[in-house]
N, C-alpha and C positions, 0 to 999 in steps of 0.2 A: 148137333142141332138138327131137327126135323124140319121137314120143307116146311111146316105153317110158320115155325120160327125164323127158316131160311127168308123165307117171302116176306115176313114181319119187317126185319131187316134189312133187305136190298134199297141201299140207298137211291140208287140207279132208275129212269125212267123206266123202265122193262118192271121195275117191282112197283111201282105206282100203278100201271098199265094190271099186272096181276092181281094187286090190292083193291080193284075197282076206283082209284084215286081219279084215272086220266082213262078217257075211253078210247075204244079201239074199236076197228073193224074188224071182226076176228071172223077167218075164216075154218081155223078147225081149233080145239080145245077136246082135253081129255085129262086122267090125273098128274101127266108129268111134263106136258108142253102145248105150248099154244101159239096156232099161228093168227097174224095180223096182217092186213094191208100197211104197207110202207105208206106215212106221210110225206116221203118228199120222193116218188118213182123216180128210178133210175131207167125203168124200161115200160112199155105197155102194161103188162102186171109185174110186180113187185112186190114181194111178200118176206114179212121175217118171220123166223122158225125159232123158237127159243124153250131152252129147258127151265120147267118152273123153278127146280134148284137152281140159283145162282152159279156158276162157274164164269171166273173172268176170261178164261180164255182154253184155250183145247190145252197151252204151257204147265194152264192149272188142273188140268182133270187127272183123275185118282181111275185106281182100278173098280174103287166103289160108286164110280160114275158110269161104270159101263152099260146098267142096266138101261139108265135116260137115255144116252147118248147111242146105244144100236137103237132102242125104241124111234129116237128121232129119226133116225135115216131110214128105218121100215117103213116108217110113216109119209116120208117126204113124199112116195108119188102120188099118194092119197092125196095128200095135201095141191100137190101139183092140180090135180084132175077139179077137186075142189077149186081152185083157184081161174080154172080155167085156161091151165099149162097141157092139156090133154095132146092139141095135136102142135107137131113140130117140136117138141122139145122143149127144153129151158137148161138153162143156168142154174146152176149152185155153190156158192161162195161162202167162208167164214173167213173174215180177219180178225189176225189176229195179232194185238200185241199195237202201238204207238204208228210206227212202222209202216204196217199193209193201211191203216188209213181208218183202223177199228176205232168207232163213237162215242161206242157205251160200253164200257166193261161189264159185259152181261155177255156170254157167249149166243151168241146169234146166225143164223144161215140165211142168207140174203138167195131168196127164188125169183129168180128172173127171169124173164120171157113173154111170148102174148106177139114178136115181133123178131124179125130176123135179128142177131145182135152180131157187133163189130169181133170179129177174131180178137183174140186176148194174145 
């Protein structure tokens, strides 16, 4: 399946969001991921990081997912700076799987920061 199809498909809010269905605040977009501002902040900025291929979780990525999946994380401080993660740092988190607390089976990286955050 090719990502137009992959994105056709995704039943998941993340592919309504990609589809133009549901709008977003998108802070970066390119051919293989797009970041948005989080609807419900967990912190001062809060941002999710998502590959436009569907994968439900990092349990489901393939070796043929490698190429998305470095591009996301080369990206992430770009995206950071963008977001206005520049100084002091941030957070970066994916859950994954019923478990860690994951929403939407769409794999996703939750960027948080903008404010001092509680030790984990």
């Amino acid at each position: 399946m090719n990502l137009a199809e992959n994105i056709q498909n995704n039943p998941t809010i993340f592919g309504k969001i990609l589809r133009g269905e549901i709008p977003a605040d998108k802070v970066y977009e390119d051919d293989l991921i797009l970041s948005f501002r989080d609807i419900q902040p967990k912190s001062k900025i809060h941002v999710l990081v998502i590959p436009k291929k569907r994968i439900v979780d990092l349990r489901e990525a393939s070796a043929e997912d490698k190429e998305v999946l470095g591009h996301l994380m080369t990206k992430i401080p770009e995206i950071a700076k963008l977001a206005g993660l520049s100084e002091g740092g941030f957070r970066l988190i994916a859950n994954n799987g019923e478990h860690s607390g994951q929403e939407v089976p769409h794999l996703h990286y939750h960027l948080l920061g903008g404010e001092p955050l509680p030790k984990l």
